[in-house]
N, CA, C and O atoms as CSV, one atom per row, in Angstrom:
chain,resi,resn,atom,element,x,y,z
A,1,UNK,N,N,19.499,-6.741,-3.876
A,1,UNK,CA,C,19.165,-8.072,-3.492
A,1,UNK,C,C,18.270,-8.095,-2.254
A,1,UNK,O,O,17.715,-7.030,-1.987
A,2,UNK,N,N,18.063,-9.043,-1.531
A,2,UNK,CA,C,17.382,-9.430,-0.690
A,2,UNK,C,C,17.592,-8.658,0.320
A,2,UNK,O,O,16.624,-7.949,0.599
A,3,UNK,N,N,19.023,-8.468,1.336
A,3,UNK,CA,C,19.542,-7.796,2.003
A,3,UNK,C,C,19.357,-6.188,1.973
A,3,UNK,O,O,18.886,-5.519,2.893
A,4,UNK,N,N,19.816,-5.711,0.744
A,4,UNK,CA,C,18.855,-4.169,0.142
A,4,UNK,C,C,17.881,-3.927,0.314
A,4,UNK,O,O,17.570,-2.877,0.876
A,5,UNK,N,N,17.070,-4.754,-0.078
A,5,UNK,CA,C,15.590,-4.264,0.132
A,5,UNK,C,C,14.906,-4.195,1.516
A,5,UNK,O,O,14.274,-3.315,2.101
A,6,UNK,N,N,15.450,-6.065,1.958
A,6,UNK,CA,C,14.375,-5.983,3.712
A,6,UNK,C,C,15.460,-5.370,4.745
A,6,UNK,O,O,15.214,-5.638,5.921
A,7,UNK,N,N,17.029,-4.319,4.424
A,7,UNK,CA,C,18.053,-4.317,5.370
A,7,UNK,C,C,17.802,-4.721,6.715
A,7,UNK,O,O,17.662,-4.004,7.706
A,8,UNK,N,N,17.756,-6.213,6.601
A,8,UNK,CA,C,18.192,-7.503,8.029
A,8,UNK,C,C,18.571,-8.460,7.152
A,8,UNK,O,O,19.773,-8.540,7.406
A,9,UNK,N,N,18.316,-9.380,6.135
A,9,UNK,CA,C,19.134,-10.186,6.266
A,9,UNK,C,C,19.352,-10.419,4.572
A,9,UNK,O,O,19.067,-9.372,3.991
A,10,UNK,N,N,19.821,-11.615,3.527
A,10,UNK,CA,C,19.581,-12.439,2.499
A,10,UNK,C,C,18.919,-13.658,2.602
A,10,UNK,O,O,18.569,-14.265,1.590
A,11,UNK,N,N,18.749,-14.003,3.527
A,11,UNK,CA,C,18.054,-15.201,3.854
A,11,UNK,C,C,16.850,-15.721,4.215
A,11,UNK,O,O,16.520,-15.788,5.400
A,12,UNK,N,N,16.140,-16.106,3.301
A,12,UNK,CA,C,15.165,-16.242,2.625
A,12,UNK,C,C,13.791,-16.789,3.925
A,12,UNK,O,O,12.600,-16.507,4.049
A,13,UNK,N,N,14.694,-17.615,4.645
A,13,UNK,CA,C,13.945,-18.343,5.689
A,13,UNK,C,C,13.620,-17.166,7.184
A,13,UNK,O,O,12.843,-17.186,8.139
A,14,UNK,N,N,14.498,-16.410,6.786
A,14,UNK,CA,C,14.816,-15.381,7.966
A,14,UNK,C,C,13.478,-14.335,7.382
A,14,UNK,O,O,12.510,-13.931,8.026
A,15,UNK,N,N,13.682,-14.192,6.558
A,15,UNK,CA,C,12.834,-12.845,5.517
A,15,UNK,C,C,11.123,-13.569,5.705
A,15,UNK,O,O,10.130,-12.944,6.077
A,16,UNK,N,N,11.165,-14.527,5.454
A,16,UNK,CA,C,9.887,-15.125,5.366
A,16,UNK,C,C,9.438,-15.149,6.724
A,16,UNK,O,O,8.282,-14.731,6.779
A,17,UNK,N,N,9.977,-15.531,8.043
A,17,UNK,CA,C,9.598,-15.689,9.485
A,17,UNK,C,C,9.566,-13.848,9.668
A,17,UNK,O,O,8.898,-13.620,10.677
A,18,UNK,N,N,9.832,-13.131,9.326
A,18,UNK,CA,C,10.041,-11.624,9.704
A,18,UNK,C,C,8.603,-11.004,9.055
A,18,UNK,O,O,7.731,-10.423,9.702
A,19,UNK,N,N,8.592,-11.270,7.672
A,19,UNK,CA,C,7.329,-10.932,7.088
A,19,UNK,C,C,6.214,-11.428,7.918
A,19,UNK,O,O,5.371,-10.611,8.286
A,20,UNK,N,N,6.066,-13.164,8.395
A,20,UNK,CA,C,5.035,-13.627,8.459
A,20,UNK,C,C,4.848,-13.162,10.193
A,20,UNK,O,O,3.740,-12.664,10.391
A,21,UNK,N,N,5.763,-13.247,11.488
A,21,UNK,CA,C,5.714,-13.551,12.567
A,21,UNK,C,C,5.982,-11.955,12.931
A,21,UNK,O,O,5.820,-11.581,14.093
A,22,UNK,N,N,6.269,-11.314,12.218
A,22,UNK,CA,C,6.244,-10.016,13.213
A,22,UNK,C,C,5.789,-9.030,12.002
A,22,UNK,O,O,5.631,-7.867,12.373
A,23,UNK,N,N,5.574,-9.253,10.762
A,23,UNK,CA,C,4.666,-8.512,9.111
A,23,UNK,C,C,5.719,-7.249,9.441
A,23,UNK,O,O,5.305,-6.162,9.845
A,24,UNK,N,N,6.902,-7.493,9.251
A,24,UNK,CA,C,7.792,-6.679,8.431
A,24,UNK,C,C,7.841,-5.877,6.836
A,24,UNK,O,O,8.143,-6.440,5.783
A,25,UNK,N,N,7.530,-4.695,6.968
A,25,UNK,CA,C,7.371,-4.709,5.803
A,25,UNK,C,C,8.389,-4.689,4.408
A,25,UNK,O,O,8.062,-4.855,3.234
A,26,UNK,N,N,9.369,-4.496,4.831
A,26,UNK,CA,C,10.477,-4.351,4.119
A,26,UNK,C,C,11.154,-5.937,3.622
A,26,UNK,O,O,11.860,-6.358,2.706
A,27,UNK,N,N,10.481,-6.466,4.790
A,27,UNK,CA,C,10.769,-8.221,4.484
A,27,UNK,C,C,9.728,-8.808,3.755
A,27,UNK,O,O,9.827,-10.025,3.601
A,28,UNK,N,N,8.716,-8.225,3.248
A,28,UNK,CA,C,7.341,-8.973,2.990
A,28,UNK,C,C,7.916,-8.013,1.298
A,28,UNK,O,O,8.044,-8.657,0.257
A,29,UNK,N,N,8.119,-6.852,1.335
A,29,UNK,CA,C,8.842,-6.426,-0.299
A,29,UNK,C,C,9.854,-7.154,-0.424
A,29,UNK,O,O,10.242,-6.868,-1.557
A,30,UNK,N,N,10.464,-7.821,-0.062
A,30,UNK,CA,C,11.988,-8.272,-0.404
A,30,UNK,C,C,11.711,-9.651,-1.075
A,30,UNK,O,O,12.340,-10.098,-2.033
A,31,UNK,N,N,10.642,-10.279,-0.408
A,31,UNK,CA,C,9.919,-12.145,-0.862
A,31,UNK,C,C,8.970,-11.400,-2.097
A,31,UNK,O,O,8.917,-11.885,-3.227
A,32,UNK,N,N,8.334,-10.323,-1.761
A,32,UNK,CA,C,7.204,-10.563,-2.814
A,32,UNK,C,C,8.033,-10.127,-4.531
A,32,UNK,O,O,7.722,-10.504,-5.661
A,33,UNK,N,N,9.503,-8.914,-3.912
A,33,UNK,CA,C,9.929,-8.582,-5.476
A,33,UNK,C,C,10.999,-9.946,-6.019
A,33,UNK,O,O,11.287,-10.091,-7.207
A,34,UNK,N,N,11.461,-10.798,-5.007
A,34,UNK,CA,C,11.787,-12.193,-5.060
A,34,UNK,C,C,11.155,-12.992,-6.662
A,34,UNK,O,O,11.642,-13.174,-7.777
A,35,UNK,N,N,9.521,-13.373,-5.842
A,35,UNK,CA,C,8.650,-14.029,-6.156
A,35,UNK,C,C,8.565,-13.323,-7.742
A,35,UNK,O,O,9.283,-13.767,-8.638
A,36,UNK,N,N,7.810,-12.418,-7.932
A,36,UNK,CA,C,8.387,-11.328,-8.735
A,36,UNK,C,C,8.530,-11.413,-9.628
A,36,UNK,O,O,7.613,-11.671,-10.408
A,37,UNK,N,N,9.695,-11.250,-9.970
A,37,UNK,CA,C,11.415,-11.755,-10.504
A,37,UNK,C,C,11.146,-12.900,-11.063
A,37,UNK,O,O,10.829,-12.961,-12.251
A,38,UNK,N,N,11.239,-14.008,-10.253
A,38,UNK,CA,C,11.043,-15.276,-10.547
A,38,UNK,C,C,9.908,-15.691,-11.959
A,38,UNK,O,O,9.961,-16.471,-12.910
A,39,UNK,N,N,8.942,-14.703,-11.455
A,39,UNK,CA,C,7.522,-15.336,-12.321
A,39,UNK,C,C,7.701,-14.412,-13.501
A,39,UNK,O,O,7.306,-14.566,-14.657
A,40,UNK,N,N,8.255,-13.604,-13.061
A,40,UNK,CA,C,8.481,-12.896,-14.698
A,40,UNK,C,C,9.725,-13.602,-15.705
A,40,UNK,O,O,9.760,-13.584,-16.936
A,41,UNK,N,N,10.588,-14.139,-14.881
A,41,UNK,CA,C,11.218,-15.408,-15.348
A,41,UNK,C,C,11.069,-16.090,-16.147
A,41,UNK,O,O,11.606,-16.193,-17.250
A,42,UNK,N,N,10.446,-16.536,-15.746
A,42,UNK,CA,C,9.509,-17.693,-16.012
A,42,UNK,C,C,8.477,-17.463,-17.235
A,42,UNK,O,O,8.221,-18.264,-18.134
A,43,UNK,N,N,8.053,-16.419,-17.077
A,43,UNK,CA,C,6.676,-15.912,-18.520
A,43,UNK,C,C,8.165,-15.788,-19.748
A,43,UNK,O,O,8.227,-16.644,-20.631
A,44,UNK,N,N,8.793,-15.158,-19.707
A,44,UNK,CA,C,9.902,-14.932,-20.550
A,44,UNK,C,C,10.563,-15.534,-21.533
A,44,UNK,O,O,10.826,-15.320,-22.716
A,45,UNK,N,N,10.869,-16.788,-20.279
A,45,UNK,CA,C,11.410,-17.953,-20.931
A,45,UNK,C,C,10.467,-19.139,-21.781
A,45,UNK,O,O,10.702,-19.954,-22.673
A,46,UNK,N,N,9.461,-18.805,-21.097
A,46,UNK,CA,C,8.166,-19.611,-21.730
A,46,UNK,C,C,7.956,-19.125,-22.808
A,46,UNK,O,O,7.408,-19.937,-23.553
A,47,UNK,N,N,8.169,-17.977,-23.343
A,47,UNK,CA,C,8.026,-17.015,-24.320
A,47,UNK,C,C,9.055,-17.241,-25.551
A,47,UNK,O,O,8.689,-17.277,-26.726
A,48,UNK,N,N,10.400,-17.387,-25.113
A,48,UNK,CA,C,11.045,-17.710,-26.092
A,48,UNK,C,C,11.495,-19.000,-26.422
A,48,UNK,O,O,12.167,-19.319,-27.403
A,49,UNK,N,N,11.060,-19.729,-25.500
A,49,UNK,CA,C,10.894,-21.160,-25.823
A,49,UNK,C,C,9.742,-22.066,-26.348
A,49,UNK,O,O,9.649,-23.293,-26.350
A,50,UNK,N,N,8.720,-20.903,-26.883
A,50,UNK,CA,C,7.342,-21.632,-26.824
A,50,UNK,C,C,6.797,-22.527,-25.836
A,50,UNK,O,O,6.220,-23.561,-26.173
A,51,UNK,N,N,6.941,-22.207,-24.708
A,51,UNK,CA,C,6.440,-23.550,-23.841
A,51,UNK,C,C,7.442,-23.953,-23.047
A,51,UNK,O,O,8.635,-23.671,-23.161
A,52,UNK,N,N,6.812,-24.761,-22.072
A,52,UNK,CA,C,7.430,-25.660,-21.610
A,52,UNK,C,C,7.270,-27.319,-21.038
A,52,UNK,O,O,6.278,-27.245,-20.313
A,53,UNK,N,N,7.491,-27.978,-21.023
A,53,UNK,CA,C,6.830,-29.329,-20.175
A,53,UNK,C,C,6.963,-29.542,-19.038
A,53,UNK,O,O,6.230,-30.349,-18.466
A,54,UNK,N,N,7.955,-28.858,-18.397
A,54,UNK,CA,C,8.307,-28.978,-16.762
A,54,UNK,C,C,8.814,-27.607,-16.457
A,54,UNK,O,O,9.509,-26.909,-17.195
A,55,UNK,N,N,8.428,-27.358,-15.421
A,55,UNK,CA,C,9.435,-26.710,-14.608
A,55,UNK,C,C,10.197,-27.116,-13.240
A,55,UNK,O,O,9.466,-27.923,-12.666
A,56,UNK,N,N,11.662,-26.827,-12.299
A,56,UNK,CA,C,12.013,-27.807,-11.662
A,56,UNK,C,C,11.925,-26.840,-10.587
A,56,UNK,O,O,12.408,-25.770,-10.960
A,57,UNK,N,N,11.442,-26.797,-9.246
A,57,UNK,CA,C,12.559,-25.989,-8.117
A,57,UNK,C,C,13.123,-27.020,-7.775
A,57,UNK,O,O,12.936,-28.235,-7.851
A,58,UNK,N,N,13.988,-26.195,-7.305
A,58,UNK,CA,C,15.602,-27.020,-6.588
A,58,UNK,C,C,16.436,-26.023,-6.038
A,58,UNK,O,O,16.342,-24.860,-6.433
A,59,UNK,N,N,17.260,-26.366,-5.149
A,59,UNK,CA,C,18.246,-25.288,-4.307
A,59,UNK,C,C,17.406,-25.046,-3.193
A,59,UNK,O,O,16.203,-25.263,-3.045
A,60,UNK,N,N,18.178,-24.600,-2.503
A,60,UNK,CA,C,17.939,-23.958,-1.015
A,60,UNK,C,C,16.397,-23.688,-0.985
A,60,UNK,O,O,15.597,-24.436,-0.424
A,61,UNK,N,N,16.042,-22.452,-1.700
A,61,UNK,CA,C,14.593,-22.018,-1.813
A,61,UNK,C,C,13.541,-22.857,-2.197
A,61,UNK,O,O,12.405,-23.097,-1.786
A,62,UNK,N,N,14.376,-23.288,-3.251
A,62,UNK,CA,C,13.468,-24.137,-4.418
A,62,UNK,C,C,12.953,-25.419,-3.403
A,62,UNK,O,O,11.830,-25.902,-3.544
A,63,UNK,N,N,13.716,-25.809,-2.575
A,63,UNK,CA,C,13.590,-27.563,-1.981
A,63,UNK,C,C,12.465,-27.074,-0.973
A,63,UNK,O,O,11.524,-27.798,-0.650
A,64,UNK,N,N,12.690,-25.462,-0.391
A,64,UNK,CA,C,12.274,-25.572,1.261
A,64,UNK,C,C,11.255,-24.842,1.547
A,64,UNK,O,O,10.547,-24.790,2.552
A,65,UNK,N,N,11.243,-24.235,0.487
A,65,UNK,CA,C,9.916,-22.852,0.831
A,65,UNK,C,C,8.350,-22.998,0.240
A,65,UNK,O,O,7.886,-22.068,-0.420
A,66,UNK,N,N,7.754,-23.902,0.438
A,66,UNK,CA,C,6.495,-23.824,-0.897
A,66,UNK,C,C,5.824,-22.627,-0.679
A,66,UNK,O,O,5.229,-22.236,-1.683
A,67,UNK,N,N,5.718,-21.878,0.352
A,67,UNK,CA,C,4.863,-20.129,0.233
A,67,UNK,C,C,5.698,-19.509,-1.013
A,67,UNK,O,O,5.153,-18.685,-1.747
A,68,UNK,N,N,7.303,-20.011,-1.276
A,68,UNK,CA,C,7.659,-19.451,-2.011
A,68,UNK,C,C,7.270,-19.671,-3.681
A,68,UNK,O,O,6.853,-18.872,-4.519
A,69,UNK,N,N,7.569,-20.973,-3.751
A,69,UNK,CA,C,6.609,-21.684,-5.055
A,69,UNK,C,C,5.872,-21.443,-5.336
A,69,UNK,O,O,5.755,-21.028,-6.488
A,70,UNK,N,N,4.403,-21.559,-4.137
A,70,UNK,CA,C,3.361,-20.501,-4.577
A,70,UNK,C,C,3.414,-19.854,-5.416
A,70,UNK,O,O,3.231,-19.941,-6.631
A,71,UNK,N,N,3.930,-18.499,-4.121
A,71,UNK,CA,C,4.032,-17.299,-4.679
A,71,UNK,C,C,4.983,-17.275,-6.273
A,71,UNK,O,O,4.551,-16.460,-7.088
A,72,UNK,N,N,5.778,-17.815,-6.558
A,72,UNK,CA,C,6.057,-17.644,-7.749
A,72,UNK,C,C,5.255,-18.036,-8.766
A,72,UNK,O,O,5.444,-17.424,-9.818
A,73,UNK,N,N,4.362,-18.922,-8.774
A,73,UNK,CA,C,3.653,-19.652,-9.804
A,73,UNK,C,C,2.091,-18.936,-9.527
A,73,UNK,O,O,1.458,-18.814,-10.576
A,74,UNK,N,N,1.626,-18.618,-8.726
A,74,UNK,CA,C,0.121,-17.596,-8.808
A,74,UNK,C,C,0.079,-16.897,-10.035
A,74,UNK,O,O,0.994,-16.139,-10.357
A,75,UNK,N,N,-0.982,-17.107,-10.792
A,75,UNK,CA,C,-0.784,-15.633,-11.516
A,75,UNK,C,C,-0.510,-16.466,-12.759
A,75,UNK,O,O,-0.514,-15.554,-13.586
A,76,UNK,N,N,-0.320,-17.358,-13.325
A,76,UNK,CA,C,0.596,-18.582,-13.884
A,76,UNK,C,C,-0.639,-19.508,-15.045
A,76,UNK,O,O,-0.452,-20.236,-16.020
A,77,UNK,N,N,-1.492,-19.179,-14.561
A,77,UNK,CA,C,-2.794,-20.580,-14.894
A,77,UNK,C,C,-2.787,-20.390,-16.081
A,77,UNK,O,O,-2.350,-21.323,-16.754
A,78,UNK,N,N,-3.299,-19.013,-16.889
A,78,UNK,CA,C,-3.021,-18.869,-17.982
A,78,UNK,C,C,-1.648,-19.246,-19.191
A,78,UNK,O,O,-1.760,-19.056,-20.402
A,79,UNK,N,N,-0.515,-19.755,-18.572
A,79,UNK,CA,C,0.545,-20.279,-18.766
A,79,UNK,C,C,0.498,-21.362,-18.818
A,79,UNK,O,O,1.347,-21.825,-19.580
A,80,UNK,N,N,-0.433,-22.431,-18.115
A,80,UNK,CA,C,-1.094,-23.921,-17.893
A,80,UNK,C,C,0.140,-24.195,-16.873
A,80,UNK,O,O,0.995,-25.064,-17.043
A,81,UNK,N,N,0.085,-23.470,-15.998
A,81,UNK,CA,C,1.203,-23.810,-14.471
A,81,UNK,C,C,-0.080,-23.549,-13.405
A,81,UNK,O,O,-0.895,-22.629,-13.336
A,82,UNK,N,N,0.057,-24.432,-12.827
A,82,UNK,CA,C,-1.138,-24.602,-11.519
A,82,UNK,C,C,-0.373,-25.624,-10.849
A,82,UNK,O,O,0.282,-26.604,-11.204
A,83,UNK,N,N,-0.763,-24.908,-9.454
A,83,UNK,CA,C,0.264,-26.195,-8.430
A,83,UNK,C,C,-0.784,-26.596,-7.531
A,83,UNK,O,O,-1.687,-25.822,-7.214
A,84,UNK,N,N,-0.673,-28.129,-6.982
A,84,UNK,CA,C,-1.375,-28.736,-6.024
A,84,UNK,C,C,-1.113,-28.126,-5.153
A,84,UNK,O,O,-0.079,-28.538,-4.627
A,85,UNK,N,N,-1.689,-26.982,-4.506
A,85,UNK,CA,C,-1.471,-26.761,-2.791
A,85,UNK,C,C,-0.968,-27.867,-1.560
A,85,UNK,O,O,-0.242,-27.563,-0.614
A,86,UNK,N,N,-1.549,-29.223,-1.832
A,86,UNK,CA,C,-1.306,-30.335,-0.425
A,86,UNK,C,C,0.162,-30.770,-1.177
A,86,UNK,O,O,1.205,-31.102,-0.614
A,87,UNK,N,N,-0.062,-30.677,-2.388
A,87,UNK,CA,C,1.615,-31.605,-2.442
A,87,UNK,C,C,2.802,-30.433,-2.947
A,87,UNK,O,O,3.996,-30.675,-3.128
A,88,UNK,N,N,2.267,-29.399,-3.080
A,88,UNK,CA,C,3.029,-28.501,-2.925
A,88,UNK,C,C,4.063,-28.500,-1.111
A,88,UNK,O,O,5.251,-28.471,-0.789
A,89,UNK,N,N,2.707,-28.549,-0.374
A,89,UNK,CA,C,3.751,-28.632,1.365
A,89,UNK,C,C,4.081,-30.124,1.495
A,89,UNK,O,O,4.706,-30.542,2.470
A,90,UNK,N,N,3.713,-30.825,0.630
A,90,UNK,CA,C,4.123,-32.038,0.992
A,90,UNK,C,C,5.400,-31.872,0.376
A,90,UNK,O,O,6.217,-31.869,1.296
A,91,UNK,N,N,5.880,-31.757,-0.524
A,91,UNK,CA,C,6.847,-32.107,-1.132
A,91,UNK,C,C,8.250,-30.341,-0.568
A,91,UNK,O,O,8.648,-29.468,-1.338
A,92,UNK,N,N,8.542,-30.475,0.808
A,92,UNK,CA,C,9.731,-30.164,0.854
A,92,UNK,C,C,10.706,-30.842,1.752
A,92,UNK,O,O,10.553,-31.976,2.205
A,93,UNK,N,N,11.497,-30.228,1.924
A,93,UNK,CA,C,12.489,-30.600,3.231
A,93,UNK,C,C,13.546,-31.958,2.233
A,93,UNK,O,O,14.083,-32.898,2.819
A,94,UNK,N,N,13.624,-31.778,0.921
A,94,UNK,CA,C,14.483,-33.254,0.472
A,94,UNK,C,C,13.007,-34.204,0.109
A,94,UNK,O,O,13.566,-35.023,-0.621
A,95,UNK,N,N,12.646,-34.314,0.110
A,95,UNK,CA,C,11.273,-34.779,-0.565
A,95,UNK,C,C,10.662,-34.366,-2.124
A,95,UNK,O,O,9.791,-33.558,-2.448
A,96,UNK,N,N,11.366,-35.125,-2.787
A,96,UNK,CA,C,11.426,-34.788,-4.307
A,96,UNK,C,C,9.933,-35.525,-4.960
A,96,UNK,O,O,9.413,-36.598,-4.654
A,97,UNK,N,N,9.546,-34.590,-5.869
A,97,UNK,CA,C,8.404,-35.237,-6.796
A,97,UNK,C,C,7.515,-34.042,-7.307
A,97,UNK,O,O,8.059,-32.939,-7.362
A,98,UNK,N,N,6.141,-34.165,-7.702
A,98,UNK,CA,C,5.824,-33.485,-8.435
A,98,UNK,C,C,4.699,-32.305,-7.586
A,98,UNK,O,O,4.396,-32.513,-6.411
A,99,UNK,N,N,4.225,-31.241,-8.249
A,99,UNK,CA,C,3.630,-30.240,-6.986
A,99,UNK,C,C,2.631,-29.808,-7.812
A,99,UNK,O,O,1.709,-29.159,-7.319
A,100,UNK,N,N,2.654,-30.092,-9.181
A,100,UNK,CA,C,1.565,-29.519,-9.944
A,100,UNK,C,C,0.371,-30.168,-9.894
A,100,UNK,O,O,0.296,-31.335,-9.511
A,101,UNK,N,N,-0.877,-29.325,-10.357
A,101,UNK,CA,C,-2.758,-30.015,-10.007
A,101,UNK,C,C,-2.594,-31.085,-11.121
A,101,UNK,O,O,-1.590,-31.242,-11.816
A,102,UNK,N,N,-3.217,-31.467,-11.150
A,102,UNK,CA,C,-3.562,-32.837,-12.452
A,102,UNK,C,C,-4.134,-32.353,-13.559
A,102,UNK,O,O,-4.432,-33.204,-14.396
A,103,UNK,N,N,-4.494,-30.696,-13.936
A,103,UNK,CA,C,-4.779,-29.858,-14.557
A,103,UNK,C,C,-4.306,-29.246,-14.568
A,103,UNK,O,O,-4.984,-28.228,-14.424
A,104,UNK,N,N,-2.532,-28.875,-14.739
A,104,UNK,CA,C,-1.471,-28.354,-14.932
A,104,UNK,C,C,-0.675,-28.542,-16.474
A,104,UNK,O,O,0.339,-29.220,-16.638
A,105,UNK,N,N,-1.128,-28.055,-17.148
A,105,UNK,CA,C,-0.479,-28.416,-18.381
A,105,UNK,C,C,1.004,-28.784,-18.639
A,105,UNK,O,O,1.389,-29.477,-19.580
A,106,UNK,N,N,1.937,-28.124,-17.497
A,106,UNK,CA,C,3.072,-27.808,-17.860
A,106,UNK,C,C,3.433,-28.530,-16.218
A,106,UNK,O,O,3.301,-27.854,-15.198
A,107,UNK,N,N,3.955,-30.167,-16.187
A,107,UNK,CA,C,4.540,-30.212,-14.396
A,107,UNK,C,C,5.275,-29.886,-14.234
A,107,UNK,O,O,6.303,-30.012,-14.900
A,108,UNK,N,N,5.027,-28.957,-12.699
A,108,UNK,CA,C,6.055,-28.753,-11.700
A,108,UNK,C,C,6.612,-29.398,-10.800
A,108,UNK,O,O,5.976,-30.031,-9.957
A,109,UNK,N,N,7.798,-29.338,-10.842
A,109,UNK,CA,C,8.541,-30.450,-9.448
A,109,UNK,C,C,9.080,-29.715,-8.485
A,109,UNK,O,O,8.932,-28.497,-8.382
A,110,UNK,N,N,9.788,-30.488,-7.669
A,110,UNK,CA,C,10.509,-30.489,-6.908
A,110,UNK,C,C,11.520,-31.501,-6.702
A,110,UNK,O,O,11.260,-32.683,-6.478
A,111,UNK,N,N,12.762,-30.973,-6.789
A,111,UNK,CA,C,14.239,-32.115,-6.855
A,111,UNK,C,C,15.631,-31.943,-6.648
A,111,UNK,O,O,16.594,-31.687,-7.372
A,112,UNK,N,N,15.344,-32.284,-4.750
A,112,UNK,CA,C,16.217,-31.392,-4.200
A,112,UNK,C,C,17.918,-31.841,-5.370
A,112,UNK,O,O,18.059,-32.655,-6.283
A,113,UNK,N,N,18.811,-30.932,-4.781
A,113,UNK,CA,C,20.053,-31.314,-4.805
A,113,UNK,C,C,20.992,-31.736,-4.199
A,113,UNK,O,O,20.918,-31.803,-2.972
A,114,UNK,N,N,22.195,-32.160,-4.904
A,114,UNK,CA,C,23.301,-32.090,-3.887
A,114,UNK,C,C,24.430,-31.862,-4.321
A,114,UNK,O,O,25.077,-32.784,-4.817
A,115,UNK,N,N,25.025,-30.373,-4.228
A,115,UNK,CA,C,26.081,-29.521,-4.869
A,115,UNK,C,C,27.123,-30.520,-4.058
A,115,UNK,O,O,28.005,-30.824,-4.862
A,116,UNK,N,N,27.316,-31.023,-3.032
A,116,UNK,CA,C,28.207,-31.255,-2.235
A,116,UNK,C,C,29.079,-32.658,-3.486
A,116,UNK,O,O,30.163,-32.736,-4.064
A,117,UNK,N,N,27.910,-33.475,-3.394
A,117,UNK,CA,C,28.515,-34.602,-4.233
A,117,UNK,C,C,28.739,-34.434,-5.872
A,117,UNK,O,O,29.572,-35.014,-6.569
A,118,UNK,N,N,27.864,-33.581,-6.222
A,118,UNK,CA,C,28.594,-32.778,-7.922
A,118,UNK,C,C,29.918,-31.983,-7.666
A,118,UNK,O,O,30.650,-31.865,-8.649
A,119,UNK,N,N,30.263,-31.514,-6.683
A,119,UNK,CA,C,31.831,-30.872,-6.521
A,119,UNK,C,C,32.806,-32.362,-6.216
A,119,UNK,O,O,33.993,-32.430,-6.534
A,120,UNK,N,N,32.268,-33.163,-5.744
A,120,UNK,CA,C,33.453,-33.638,-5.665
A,120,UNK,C,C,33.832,-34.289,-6.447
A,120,UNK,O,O,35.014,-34.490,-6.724
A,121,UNK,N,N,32.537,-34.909,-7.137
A,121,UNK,CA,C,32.451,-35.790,-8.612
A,121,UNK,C,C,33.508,-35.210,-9.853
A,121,UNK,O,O,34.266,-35.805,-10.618
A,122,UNK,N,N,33.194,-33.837,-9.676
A,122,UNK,CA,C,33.559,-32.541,-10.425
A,122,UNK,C,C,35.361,-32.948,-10.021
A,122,UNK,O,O,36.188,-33.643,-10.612
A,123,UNK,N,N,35.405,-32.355,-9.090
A,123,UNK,CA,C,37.000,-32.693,-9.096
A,123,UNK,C,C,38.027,-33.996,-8.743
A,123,UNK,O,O,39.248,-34.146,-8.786
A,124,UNK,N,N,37.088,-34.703,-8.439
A,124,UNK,CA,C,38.027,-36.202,-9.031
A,124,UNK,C,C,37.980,-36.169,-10.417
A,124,UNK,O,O,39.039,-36.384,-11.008
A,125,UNK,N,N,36.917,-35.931,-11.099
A,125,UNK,CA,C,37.438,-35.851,-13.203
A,125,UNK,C,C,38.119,-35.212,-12.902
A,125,UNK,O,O,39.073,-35.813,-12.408
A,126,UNK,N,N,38.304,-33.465,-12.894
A,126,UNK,CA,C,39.785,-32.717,-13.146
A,126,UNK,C,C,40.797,-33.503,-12.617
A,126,UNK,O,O,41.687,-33.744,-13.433
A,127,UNK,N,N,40.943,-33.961,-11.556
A,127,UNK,CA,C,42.144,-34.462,-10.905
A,127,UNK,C,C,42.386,-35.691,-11.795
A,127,UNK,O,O,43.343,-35.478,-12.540
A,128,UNK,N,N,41.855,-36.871,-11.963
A,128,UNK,CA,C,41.894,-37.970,-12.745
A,128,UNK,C,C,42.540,-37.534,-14.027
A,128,UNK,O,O,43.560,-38.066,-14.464
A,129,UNK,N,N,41.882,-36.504,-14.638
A,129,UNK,CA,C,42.364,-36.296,-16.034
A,129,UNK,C,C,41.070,-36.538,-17.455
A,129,UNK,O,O,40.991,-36.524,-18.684
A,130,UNK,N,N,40.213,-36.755,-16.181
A,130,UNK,CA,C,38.804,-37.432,-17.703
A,130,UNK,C,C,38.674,-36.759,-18.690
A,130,UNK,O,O,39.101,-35.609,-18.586
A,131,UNK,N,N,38.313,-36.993,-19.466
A,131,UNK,CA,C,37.482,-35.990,-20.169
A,131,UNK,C,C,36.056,-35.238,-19.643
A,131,UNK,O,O,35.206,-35.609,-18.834
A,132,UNK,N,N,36.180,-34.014,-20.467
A,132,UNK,CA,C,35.129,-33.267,-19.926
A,132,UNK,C,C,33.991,-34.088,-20.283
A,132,UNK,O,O,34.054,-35.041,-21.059
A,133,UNK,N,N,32.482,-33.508,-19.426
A,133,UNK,CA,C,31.148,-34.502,-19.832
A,133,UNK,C,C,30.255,-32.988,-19.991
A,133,UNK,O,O,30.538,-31.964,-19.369
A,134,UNK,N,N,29.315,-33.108,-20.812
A,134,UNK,CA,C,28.579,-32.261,-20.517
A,134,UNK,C,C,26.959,-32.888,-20.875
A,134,UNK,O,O,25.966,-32.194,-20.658
């Protein structure tokens, strides 16, 4: 994982300030086999799904990092994934909406979450007795 590769931290925000502010190299392999990962992901699933119409980030990374988005989606065009660079940085920090060019075949978003209020949602049904939802 993350920690393995750059040995200082898992944390993504930490790894990225280490790569960029002091060009760590073990932290700059740890984001780029990240990124990686991700985009090979991504070709994969596009692959056995024929396509796609969206793709979402979300989570921690997904909401906060657009070098990370980027970097996952470069490389991509041929896939018809192209991201707006300005609304790519526009759109983090909880700032949900879309990041792809207007010549993106396939939009990309952004939409943060909130695990906090799906857990609790989550266990007032168990506790209540609801039925399951899926």
């Amino acid at each position: 994982g993350l920690l393995g590769v750059s040995g200082l931290t898992d944390d993504m925000r930490e790894l990225l300030d280490e790569a960029q502010e002091h060009n760590d190299r073990r932290a700059k392999l740890a984001v780029e086999m990240f990124c990686y990962r991700a985009r090979k992901y991504i070709g994969a699933y596009l692959a056995a799904m024929d396509g796609a119409d969206a793709i979402v980030f979300t989570g921690g990374i997904g909401e906060n990092s657009p070098k990370v988005r980027a970097d996952i989606c470069e490389g991509l065009a041929w896939l018809g994934i192209e991201l707006d660079p300005e609304r790519n940085v526009t759109h983090s920090a909880g700032l949900e909406g879309p990041i792809s060019a207007d010549k993106s075949r396939v939009a990309v978003y952004v939409i943060p979450t909130n695990e906090e209020l799906l857990i609790a949602r989550d266990t007032v049904r168990v506790v209540s007795g609801a039925p399951q939802r899926f």
